[in-house]
PAZAPA-4460 file (N, C-alpha, C; in steps of 0.05 Angstrom, whole numbers, plus 32768, in hexadecimal, padded with zeros to 4 digits):
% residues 287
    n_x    n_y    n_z   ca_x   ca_y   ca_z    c_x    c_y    c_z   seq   type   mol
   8863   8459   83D4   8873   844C   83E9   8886   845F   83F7     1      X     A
   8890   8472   83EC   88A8   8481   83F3   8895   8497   840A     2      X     A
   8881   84A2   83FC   886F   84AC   8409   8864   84AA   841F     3      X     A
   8860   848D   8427   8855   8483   843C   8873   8481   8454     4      X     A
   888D   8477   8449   889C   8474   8459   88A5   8493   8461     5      X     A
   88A3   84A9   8450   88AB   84BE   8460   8892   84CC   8473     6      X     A
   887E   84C7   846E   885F   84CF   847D   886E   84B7   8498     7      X     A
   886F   84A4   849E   887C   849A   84B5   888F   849F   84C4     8      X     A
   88A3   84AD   84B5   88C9   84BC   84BB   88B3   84D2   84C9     9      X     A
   88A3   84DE   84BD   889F   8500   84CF   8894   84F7   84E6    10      X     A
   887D   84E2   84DF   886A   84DE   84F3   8874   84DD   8510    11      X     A
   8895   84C3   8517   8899   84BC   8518   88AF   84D1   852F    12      X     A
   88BC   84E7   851C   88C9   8507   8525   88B9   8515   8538    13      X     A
   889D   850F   852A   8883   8523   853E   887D   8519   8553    14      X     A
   8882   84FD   855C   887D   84E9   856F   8898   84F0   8585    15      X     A
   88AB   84F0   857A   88C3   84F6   858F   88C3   8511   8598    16      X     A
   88BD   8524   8585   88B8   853C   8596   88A7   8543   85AA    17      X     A
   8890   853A   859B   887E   853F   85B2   8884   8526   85CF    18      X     A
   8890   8517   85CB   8899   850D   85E7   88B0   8513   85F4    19      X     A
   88B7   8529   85E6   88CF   8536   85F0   88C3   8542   8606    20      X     A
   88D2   8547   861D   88C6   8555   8630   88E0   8560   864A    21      X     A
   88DC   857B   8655   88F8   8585   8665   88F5   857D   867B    22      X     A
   8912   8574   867E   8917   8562   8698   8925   8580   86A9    23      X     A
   8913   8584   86C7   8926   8598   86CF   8933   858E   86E4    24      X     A
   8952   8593   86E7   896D   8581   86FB   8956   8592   8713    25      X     A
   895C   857B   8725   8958   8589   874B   8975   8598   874B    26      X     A
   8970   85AF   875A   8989   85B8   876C   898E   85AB   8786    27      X     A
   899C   8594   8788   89A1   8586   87A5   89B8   8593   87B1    28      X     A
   89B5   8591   87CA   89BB   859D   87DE   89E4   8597   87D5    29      X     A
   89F2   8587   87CB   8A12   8580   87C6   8A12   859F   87B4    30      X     A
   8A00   859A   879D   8A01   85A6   878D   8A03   85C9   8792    31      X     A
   89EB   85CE   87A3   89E5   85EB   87B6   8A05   85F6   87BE    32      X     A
   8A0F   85DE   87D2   8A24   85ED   87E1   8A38   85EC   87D1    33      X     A
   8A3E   85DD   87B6   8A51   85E4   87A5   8A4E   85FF   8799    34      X     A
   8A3C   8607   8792   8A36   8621   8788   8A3A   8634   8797    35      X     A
   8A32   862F   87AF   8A36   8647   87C4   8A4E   8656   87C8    36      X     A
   8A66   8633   87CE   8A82   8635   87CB   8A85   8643   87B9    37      X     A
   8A86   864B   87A0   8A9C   8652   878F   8A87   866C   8787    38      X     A
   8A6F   8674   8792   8A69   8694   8798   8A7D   8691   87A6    39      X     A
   8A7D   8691   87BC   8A8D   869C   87CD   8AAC   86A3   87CC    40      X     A
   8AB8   8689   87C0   8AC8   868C   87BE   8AD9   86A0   87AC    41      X     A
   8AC2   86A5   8794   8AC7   86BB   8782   8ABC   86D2   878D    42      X     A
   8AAA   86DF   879D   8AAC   86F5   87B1   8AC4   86F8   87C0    43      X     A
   8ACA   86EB   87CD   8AEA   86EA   87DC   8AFB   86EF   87C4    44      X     A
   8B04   86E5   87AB   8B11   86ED   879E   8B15   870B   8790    45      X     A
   8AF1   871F   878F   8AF1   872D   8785   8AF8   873D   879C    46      X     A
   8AF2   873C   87BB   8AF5   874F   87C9   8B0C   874A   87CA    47      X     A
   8B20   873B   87CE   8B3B   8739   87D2   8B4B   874D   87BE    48      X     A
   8B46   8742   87A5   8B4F   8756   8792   8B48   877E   878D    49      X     A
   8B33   877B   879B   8B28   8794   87A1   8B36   87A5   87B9    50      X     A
   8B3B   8792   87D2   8B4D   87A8   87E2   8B60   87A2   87ED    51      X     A
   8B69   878F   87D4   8B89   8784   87DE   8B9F   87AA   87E0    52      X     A
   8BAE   87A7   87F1   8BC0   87BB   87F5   8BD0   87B6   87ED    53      X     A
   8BE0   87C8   87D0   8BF2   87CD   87BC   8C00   87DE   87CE    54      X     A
   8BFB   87E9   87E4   8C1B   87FA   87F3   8C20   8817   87DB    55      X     A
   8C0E   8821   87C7   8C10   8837   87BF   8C21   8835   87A0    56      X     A
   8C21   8816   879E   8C35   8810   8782   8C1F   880E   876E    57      X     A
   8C2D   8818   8758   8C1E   881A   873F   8C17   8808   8730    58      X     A
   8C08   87F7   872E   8BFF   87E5   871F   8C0D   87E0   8705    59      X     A
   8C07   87F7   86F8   8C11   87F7   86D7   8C2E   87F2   86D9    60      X     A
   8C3A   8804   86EB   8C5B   8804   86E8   8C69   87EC   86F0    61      X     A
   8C5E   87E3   8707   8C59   87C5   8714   8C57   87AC   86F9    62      X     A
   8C43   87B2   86EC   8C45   879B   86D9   8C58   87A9   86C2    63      X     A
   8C5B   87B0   86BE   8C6F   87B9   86AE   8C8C   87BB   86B2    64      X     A
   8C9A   87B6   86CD   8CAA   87A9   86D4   8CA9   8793   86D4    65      X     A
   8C93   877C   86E0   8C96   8767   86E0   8CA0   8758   86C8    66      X     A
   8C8B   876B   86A7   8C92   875F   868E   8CAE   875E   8687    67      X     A
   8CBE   876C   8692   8CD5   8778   8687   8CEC   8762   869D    68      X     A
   8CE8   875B   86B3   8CED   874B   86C2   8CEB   872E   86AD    69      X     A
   8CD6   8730   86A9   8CD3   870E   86A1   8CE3   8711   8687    70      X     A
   8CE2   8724   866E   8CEF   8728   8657   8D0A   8728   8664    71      X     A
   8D15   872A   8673   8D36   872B   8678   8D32   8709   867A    72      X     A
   8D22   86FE   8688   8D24   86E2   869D   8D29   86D4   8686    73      X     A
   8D1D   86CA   8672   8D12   86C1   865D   8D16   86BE   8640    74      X     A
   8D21   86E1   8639   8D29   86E9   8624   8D44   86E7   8622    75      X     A
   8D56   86F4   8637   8D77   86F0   863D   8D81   86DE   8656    76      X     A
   8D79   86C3   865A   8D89   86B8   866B   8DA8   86B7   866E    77      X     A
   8DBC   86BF   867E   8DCE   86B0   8682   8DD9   86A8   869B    78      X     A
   8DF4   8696   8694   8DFA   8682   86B3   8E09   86A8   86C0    79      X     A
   8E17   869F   86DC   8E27   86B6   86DC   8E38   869F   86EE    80      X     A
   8E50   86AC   8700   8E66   86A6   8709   8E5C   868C   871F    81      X     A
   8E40   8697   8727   8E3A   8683   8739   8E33   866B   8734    82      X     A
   8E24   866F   871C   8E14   865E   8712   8E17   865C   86F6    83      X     A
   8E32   8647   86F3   8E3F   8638   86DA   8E2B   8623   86C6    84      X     A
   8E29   861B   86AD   8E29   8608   86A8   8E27   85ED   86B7    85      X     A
   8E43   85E4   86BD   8E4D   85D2   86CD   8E3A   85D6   86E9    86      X     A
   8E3C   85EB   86F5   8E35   85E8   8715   8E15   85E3   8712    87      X     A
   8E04   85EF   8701   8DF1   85EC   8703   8DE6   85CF   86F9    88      X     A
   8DF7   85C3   86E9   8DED   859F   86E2   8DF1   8590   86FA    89      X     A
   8DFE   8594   870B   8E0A   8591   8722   8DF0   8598   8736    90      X     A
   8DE3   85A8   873D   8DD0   85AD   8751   8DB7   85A2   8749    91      X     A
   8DB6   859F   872C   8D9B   8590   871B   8DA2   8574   8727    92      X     A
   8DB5   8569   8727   8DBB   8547   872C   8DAE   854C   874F    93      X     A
   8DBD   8555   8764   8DBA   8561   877A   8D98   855E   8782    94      X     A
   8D8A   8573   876F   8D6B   8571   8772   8D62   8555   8768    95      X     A
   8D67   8541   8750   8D5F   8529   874D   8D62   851B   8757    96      X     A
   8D7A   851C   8765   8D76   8503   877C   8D6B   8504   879A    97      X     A
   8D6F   851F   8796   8D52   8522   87B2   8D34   8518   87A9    98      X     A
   8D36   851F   878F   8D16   8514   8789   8D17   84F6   8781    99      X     A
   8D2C   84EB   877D   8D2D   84CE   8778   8D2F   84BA   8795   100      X     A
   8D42   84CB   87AA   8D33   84C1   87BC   8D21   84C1   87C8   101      X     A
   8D12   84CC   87C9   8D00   84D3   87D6   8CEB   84C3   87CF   102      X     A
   8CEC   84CA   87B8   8CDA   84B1   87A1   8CD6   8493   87B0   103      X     A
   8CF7   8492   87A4   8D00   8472   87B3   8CF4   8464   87C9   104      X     A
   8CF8   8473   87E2   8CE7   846D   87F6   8CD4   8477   87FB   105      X     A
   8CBF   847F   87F0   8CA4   8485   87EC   8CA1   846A   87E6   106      X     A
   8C9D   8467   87CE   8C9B   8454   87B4   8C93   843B   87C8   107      X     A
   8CB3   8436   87D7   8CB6   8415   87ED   8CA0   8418   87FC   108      X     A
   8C9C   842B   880D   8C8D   842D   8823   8C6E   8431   8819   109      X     A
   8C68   843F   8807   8C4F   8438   87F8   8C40   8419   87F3   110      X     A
   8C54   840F   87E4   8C5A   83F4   87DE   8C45   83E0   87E9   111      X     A
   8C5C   83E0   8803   8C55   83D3   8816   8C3C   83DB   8828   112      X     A
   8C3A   83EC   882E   8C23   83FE   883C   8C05   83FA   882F   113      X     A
   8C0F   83FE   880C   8BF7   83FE   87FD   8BE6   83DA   87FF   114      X     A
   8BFA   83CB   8803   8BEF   83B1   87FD   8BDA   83B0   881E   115      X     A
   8BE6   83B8   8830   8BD3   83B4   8844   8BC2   83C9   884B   116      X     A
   8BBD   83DB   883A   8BA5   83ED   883A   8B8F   83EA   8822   117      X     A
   8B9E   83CD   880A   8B87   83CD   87FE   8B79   83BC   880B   118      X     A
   8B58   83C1   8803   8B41   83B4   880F   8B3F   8391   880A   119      X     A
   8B47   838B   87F3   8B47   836D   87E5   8B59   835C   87EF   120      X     A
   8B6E   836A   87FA   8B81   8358   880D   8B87   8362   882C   121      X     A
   8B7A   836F   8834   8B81   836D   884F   8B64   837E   885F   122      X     A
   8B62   8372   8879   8B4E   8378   8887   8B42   839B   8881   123      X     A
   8B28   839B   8882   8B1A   83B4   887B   8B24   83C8   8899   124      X     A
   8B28   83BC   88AA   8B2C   83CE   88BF   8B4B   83E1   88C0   125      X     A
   8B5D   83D0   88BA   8B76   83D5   88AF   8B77   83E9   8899   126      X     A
   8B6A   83E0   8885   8B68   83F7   8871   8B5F   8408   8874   127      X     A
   8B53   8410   8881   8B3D   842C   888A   8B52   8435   8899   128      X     A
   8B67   8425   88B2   8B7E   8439   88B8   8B91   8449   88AE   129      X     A
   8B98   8437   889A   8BAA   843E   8885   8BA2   8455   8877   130      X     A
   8B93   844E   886A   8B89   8469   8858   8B83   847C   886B   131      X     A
   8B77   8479   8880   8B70   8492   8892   8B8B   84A5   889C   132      X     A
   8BA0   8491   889B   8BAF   84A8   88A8   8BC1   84AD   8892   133      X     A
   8BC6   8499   8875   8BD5   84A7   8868   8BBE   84C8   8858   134      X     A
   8BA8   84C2   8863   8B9A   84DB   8852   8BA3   84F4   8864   135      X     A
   8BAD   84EE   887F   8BB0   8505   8893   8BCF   850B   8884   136      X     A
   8BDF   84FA   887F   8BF7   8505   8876   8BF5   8511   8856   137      X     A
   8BE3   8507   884A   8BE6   8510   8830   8BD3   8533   882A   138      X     A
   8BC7   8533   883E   8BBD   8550   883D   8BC6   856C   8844   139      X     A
   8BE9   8560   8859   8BF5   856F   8864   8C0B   8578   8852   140      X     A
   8C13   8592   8841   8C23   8595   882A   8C40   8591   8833   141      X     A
   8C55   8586   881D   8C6B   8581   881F   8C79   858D   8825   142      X     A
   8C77   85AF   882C   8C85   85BB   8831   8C83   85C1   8857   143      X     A
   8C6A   85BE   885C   8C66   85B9   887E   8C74   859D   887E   144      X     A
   8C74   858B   8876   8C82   8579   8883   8CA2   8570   887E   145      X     A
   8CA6   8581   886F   8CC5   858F   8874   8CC8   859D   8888   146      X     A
   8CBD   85B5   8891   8CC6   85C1   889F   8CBE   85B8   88BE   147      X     A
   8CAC   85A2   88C2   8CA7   8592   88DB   8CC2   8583   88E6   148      X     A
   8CCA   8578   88D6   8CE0   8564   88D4   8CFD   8574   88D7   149      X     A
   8CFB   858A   88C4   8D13   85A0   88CD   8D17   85A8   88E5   150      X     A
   8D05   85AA   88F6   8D06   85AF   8913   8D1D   85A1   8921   151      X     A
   8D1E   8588   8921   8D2E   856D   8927   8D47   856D   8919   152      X     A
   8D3D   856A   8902   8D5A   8568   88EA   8D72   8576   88E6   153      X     A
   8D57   8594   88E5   8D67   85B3   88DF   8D64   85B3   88BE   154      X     A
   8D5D   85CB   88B6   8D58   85CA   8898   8D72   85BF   8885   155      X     A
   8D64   85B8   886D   8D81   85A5   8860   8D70   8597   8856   156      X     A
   8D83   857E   8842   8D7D   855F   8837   8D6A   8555   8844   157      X     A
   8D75   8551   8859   8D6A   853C   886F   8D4C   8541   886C   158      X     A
   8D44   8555   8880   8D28   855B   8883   8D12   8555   8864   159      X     A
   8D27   856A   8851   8D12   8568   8831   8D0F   8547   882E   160      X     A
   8D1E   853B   882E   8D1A   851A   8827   8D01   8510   8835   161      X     A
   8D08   8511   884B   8CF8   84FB   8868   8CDF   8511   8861   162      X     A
   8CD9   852D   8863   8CC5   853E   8862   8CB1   8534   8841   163      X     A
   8CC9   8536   882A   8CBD   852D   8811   8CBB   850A   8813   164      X     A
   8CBD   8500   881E   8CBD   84E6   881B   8C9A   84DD   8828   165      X     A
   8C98   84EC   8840   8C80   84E7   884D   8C61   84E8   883A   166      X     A
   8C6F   8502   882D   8C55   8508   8815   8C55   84F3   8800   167      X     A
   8C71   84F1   87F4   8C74   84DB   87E6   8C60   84C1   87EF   168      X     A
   8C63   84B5   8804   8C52   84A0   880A   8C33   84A3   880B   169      X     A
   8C2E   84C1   8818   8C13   84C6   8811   8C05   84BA   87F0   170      X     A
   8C14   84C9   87E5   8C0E   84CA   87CA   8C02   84B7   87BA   171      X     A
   8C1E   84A5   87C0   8C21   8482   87B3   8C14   847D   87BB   172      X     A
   8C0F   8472   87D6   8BFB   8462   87DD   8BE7   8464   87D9   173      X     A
   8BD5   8471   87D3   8BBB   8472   87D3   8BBB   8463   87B7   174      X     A
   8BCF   846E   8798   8BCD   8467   877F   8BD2   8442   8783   175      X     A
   8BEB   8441   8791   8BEC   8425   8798   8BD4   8416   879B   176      X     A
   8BBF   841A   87AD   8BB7   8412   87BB   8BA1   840E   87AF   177      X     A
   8B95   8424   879B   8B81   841A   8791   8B89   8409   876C   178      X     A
   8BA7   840E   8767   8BA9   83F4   8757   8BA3   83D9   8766   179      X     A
   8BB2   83D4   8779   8BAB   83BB   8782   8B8A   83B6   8785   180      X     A
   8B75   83C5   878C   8B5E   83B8   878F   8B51   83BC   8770   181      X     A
   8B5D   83BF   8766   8B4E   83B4   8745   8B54   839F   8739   182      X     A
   8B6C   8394   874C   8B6A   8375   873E   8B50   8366   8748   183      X     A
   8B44   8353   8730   8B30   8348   8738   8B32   8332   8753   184      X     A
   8B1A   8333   875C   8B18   8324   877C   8B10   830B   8776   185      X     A
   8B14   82FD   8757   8B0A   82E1   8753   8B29   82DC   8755   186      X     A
   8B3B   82EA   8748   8B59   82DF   8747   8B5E   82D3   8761   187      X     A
   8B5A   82E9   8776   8B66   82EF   878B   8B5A   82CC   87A2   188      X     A
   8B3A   82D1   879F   8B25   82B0   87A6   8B39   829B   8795   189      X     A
   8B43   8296   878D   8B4E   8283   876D   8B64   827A   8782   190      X     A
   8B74   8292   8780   8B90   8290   8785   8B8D   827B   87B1   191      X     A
   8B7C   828E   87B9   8B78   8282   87DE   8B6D   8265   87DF   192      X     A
   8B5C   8267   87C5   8B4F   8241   87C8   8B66   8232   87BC   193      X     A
   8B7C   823A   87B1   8B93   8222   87A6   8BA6   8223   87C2   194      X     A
   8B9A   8234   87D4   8BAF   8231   87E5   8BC9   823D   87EB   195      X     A
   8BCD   8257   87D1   8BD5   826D   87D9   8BDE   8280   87EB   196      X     A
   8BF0   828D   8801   8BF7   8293   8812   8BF4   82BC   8809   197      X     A
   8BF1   82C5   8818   8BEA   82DA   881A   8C05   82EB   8805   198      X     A
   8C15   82E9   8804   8C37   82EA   87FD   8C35   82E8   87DC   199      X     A
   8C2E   82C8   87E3   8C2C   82C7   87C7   8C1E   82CC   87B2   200      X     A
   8BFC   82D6   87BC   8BE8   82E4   87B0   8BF5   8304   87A9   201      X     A
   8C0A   830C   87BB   8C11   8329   87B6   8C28   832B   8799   202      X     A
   8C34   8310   879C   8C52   8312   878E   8C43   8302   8772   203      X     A
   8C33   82F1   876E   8C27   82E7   875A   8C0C   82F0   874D   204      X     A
   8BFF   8302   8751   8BF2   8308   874E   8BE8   8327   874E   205      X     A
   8BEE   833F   8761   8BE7   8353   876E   8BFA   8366   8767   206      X     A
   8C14   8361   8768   8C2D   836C   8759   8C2A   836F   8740   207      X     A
   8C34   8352   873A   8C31   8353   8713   8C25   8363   870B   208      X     A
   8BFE   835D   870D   8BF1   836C   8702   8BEE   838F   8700   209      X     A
   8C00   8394   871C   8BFF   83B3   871F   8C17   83C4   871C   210      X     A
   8C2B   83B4   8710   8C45   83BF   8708   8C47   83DA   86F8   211      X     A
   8C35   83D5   86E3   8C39   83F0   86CF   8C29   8406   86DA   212      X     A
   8C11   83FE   86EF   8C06   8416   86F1   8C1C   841A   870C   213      X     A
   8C32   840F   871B   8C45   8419   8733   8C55   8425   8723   214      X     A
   8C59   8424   870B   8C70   8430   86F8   8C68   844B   86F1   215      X     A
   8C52   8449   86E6   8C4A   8468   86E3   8C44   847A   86FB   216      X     A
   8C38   8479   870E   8C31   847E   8723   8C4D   848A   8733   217      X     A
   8C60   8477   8735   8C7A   8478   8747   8C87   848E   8725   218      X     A
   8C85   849C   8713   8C9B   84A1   8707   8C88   84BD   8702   219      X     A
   8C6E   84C1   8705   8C5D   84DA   8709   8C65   84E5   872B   220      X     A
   8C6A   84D8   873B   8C76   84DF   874E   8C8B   84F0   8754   221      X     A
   8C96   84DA   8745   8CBD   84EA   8741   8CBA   8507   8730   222      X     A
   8CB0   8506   871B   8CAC   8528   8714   8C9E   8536   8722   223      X     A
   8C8E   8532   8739   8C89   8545   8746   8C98   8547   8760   224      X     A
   8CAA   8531   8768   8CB6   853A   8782   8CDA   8545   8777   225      X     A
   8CD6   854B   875A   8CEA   854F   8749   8CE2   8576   8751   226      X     A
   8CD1   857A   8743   8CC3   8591   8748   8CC9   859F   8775   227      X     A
   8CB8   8596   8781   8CB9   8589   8799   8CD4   8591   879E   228      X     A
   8CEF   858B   879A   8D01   858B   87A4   8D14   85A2   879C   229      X     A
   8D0C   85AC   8781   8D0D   85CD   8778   8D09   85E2   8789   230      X     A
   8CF1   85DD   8793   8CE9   85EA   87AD   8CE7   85ED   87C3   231      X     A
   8CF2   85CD   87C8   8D01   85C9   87F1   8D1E   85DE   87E9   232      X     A
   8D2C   85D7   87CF   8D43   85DF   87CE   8D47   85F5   87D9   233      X     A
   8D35   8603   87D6   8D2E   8628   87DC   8D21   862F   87FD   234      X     A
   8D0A   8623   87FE   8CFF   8624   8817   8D0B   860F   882E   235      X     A
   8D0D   85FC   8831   8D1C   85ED   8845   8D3F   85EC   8841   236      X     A
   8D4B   85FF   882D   8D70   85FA   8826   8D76   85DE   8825   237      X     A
   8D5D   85D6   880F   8D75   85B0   8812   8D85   85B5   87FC   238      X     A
   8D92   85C9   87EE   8DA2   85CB   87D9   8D9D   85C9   87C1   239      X     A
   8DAA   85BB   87A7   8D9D   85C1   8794   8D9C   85D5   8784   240      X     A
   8D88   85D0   875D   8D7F   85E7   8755   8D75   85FD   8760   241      X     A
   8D61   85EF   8773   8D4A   8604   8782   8D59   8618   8795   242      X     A
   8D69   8606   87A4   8D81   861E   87B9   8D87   862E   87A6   243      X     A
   8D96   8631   878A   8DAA   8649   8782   8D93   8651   876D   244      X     A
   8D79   864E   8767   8D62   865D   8760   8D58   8670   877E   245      X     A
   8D5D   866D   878E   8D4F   867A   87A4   8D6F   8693   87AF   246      X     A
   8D8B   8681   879C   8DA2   8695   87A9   8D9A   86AF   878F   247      X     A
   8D9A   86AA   877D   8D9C   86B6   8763   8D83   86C9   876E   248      X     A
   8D6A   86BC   8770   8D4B   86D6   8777   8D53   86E0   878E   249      X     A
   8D5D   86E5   87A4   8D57   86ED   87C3   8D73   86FA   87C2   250      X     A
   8D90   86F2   87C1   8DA8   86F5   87CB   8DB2   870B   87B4   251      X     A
   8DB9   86FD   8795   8DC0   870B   877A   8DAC   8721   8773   252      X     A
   8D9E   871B   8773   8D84   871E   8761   8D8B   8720   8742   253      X     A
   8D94   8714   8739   8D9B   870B   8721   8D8C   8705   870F   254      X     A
   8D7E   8713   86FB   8D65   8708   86F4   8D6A   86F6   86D4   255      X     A
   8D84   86F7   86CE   8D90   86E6   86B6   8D90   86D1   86BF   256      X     A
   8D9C   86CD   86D4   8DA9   86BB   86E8   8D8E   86A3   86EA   257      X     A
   8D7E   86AE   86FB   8D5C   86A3   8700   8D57   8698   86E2   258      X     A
   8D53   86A8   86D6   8D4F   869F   86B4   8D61   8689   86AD   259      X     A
   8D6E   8681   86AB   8D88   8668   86A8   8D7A   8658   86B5   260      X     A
   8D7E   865B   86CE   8D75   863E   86E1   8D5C   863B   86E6   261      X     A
   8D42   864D   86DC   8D2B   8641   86C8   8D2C   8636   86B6   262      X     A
   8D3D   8637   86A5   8D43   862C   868E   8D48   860D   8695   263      X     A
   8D5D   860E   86A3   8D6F   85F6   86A4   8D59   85E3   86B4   264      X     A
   8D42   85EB   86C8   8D37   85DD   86D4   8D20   85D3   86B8   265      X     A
   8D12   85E1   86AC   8CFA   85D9   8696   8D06   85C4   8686   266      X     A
   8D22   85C8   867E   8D30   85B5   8673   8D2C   859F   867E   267      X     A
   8D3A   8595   8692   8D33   857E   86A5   8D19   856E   86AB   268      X     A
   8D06   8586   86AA   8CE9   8579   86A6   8CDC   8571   8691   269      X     A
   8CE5   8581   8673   8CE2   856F   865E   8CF0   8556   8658   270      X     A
   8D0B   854D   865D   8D1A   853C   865E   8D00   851E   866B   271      X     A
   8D03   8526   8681   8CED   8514   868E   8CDB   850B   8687   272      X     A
   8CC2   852F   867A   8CAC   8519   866F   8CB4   850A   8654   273      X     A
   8CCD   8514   8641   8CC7   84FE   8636   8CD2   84EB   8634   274      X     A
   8CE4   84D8   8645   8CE7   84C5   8654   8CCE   84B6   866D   275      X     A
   8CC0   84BE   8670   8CA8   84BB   8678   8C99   84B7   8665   276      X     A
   8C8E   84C2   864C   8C81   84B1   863A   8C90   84A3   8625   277      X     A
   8CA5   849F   8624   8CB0   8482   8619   8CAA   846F   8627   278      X     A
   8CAF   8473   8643   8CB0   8459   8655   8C91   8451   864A   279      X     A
   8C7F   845F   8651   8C65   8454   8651   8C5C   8449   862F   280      X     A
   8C61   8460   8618   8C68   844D   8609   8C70   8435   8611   281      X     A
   8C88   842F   8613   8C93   8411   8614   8C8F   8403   8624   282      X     A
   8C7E   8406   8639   8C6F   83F4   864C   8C51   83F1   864F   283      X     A
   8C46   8401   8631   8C27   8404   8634   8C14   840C   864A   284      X     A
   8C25   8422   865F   8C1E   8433   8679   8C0A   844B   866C   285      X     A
   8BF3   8443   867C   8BDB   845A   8677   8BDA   8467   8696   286      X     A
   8BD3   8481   8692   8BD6   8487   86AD   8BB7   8483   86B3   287      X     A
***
């Protein structure tokens, strides 16, 4: 008996092999010009690197300053006269609330924006606007549309907000927008045959269900327009960490100095994420 059942196990091995047989992929044409891309793009990288002009500087000594640069940055931070303890918790608050507002009214204007660019509640023609032009703003980087708006403003607060705020809405919305169309469309039929008002399908229904993913979404935001505003601080002067990181590199050249308020900024960003994953802990937020 045992005999016969393993004469069937092989038989059985020899049967799948031999109907094994190689499947060969087509190269379709998406596929072609992906490949092509990133030849190319890695030719351009090798010739770039090939006759980029070093101006007659030494490579080796070059990196070998840099190491010794970063070992000061890194290894010996400190504050100096400019840049206290105190003053620098002070320009950290300064940069978060540029990124908190900015947040803020992103967040609103998403919101609202998002509900009438999803497809399940509002006309397909409408939504194709919406998305179409927030995709024109969201492709345009935050730092051009700071400096668009600075024209008018003059560099500063002002401009980084209204400039970071614009991106901000890019952003959201689209996440908005496609929470809202994953609520199911039987809810949505349910809710219009009881007679339902458009309002109240959003506030009873469309909200609720998309709260935790606006929570995560709107607070993945904030650490990057947290980030974001590190860097208007510097390039557009809206003040801030990022301003007296760009006084300390350009003006001091202080490289303890720089080292501190790296410091003091990574700090801030661990703080966040993990206040960011408690929250989601405690609200069961998956991103």
């Amino acid at each position: 008996m045992s005999t016969l059942i393993l004469s069937s196990a092989s038989n059985g091995r020899a049967k799948r092999r031999a109907n094994r047989s190689i499947v060969l992929r087509q190269l379709t044409l998406p596929k072609l010009a992906l490949r092509m891309t990133l030849l190319v793009l890695l030719a351009v990288t090798v010739i770039g690197f090939a006759t980029i002009d070093t101006r007659d500087t030494d490579l080796r000594e070059a990196t070998g300053e840099s190491a010794r640069y970063f070992g000061i940055m890194f290894g010996s931070p400190e504050p100096s006269d400019q840049v206290t303890f105190g003053h620098a918790a002070r320009q950290v608050l300064i940069t978060l609330s540029l990124a908190f507002l900015t947040t803020l009214i992103g967040a609103v204007v998403a919101i609202v924006l998002g509900l009438f660019a999803a497809r399940n509640l509002t006309n397909p023609r409408i939504s194709n606007i919406i998305k179409g032009f927030i995709s024109v703003i969201r492709a345009i980087p935050t730092v051009l549309w700071v400096l668009i708006f600075s024209i008018g403003a003059g560099l500063g607060a002002v401009a980084a907000v209204i400039g970071m705020s614009f991106h901000t809405v890019g952003y959201l919305l689209k996440a908005y927008s496609e929470s809202f169309e994953e609520l199911d469309a039987a809810v949505i039929e349910a809710l219009r045959a009881s007679g339902a008002s458009w309002v109240q399908i959003v506030f009873q229904a469309v909200l609720p269900s998309s709260i935790t993913y606006i929570l995560s979404w709107t607070f993945i935001r904030f650490e990057i327009n947290f980030a974001v505003a590190v860097a208007m601080g510097a390039a557009a002067g809206a003040g801030g960490i990022g301003f007296e990181l760009f006084q300390a590199a350009w003006f001091r050249l202080d490289i303890a100095e720089i080292g501190y308020i790296t410091y003091f900024i990574i700090a801030v960003a661990l703080v966040m994420e993990i206040i960011a994953t408690r929250l989601k802990r405690r609200y069961h937020i998956h991103d």
